[in-house]
C-alpha positions in Angstrom: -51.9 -40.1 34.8 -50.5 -40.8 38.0 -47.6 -43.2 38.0 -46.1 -45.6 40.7 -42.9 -47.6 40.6 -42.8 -50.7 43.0 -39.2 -52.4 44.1 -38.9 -55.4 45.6 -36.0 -58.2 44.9 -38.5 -60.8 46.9 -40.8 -62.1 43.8 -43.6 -63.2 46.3 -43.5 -59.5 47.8 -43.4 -57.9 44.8 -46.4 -59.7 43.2 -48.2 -59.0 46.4 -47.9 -55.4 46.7 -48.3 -54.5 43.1 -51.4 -56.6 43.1 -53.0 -54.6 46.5 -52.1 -51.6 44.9 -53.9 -52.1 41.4 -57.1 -53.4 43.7 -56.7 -50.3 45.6 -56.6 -48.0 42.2 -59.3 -50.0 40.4 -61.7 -49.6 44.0 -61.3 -46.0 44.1 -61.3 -45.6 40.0 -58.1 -43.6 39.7 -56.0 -43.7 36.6 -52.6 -45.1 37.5 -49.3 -47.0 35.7 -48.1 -49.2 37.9 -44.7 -50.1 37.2 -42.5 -53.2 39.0 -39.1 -53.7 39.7 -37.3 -57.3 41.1 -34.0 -55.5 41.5 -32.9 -51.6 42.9 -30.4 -51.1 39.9 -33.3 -51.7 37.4 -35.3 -48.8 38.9 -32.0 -46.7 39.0 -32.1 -46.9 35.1 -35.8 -45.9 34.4 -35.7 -42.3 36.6 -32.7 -41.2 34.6 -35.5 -41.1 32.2 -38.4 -41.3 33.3 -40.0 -40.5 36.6 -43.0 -41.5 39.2 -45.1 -39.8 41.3 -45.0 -42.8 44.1 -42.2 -45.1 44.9 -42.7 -48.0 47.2 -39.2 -49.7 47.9 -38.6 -52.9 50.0 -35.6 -51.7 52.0 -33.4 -55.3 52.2 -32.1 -55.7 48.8 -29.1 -56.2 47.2 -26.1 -54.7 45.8 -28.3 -51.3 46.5 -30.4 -51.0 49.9 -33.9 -49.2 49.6 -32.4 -46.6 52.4 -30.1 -45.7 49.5 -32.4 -45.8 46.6 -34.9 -43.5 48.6 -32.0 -41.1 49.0 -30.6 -41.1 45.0 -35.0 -41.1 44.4 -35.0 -37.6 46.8 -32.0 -36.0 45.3 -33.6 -36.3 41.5 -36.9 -35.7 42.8 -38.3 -33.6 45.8 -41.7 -33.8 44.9 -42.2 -37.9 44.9 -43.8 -39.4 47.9 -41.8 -43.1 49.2 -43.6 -45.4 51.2 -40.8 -48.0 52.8 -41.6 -52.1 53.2 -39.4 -54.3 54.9 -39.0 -57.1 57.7 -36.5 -55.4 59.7 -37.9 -52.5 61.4 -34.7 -51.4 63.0 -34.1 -49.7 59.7 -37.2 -47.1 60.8 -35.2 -44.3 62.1 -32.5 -44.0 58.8 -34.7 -44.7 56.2 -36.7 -41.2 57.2 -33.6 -39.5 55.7 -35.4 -40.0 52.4 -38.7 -38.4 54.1 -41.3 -41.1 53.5 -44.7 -41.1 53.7 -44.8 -44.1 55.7 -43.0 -47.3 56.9 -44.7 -50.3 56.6 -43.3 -53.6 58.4 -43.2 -57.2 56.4 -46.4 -59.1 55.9 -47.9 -56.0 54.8 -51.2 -55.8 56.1 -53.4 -54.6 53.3 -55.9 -51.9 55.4 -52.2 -50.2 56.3 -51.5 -50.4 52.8 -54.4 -49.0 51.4 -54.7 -46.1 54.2 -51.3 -45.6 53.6 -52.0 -44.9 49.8 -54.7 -42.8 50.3 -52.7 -40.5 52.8 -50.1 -40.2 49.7 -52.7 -39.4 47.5 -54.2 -36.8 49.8 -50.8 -35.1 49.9 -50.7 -34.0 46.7 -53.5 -33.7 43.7 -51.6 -35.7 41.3 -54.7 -35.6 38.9 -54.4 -32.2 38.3 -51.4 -30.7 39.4 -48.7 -30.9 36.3 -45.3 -31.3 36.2 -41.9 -30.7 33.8 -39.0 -32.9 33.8 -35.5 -30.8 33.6 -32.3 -32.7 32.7 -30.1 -31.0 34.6 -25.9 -31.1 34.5 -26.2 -33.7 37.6 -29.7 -35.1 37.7 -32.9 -35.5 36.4 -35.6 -32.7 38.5 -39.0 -33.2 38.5 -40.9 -29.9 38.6 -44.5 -28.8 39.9 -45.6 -26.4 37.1 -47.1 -24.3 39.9 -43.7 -24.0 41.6 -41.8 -22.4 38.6 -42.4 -18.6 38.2 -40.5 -18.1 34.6 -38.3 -20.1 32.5 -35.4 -18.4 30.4 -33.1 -19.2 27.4 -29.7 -18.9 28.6 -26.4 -20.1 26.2 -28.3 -22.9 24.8 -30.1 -23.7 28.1 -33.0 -22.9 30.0 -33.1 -21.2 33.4 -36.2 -22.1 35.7 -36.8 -19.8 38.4 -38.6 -21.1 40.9 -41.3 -19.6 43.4 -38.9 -20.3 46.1 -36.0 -18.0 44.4 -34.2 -21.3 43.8 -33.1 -21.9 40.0 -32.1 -24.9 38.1 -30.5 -24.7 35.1 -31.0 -27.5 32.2 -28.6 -29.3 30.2 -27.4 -27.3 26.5 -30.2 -28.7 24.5 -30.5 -28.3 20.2 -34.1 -27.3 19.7 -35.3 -23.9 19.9 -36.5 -22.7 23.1 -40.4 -22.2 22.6 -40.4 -26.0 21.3 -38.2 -27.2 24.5 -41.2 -25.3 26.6 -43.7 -26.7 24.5 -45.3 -28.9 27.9 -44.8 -25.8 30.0 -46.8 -23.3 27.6 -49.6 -25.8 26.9 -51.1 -25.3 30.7 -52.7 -21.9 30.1 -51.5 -20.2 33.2 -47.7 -20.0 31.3 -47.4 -17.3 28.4 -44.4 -16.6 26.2 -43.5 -13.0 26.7 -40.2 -12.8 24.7 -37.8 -15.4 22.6 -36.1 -16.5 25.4 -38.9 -15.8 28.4 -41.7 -17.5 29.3 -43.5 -16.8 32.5 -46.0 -18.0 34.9 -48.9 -15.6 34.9 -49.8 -16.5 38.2 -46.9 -15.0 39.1 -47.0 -11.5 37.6 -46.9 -8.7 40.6 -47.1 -5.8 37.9 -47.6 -5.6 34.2 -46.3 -2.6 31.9 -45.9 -2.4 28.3 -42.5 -3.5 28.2 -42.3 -5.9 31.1 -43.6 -8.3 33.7 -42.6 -7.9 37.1 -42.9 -11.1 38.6 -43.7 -11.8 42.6 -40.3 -11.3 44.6 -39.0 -8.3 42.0 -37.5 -10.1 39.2 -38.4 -8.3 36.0 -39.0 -9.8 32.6 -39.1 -8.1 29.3 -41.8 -8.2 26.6 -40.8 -8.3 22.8 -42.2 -5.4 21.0 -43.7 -7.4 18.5 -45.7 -10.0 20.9 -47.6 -7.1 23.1 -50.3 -7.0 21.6 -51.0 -10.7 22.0 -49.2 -10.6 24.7 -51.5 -8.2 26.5 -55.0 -9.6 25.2 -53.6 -13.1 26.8 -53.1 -11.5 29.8 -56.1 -9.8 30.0 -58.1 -13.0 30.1 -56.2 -14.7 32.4 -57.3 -11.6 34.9 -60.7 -12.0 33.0 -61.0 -15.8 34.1 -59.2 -15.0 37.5 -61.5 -12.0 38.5 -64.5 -14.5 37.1 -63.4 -17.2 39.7 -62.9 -20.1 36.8 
């Protein structure tokens, strides 16, 4: 389910854009939380634990200015699209350090609202495409499950490499590994090869009895024990991939 957060210390605002927005999702029947906040600290405290897919911030607030939220929203979270309101458009040019979607200027005229929704939606297919959240020593990372290539067990923590060769390492967490990539390994493109390896089958360059070698050269080790199961899973996802499903 899709999930937006809407922020806006103006009570009149904020009832009006949350309300256009749910008339928007109930016209076009998509599945959607719609969560409001009157005040920029408020939203600060639910994405240390939670987090959207779309953010729509009134940019004149107090204490903490939307041009600022949009900046802490896109150092937690790359993926999220921000659409900007506000009655001073002079703020245009800065608020694009947070790379919004769009910036939409005070009465908010609801065709530019709703074309401006459907653009975000276009932009990514928020339906289908999954993601994992990754507390990390500094910040809270939202992550397209299509973007990691393998995740490993490191001291207590778990390593995601990603398709881009960047990797972000999680906070020391208590469970075992294969339960802390539980939401990973139920999409069934993600197999656990090893203990401590799970990997993204889309990924896979070369596959040997022993290993995966994964696109860009990394290689990753199969336990001994798991090949066999190991192998047949693999051999269906190539089954379902050469069968176009």
């Amino acid at each position: 389910m899709m999930r937006i957060a809407i922020c806006d210390d103006m009570p009149d605002d904020l009832q009006y854009i949350v309300s256009r927005t749910n008339q928007y999702l109930s016209a076009n029947g998509i599945d959607a939380e719609v969560a409001s906040f009157s005040h920029p600290d408020a939203l600060l405290t639910a994405i240390e634990q939670e987090s959207f897919h779309l953010y729509i911030l009134d940019i004149v607030m107090p204490m903490v200015s939307g041009l600022e939220l949009g900046k802490e929203i896109r150092r937690l979270d790359r993926e999220a699209q921000i659409i900007y309101t506000t009655t001073e458009p002079q703020f245009a040019l800065q608020a694009y350090a947070a790379s919004p979607i769009n910036y939409l200027v005070k009465p908010v005229n609801h065709q530019q609202l709703s074309d401006t929704l459907a653009f975000a939606f276009s932009k990514a297919d928020f339906a289908n495409e999954q993601t994992f959240t990754v507390k990390t020593a500094d910040s809270l990372r939202v992550i397209k499950l299509s973007k990691i290539a393998c995740c490993e067990y490191l001291n207590h923590s778990a390593v995601l490499s990603l398709a881009n060769g960047e990797e972000v390492c999680s906070r020391t967490f208590r469970e075992n590994f294969s339960e802390y990539c539980a939401p990973i390994l139920k999409d069934r493109y993600f197999l656990q090869c090893h203990t401590s390896f799970v990997i993204n089958m889309r990924r896979v360059e070369r596959f040997a009895k022993d290993s995966f070698t994964l696109c860009g050269g990394k290689t990753i080790p199969i336990a001994a024990k798991r090949y066999p199961a190991v192998r047949d899973a693999y051999m269906d996802f190539l089954s379902a991939k050469g069968a176009g499903r």
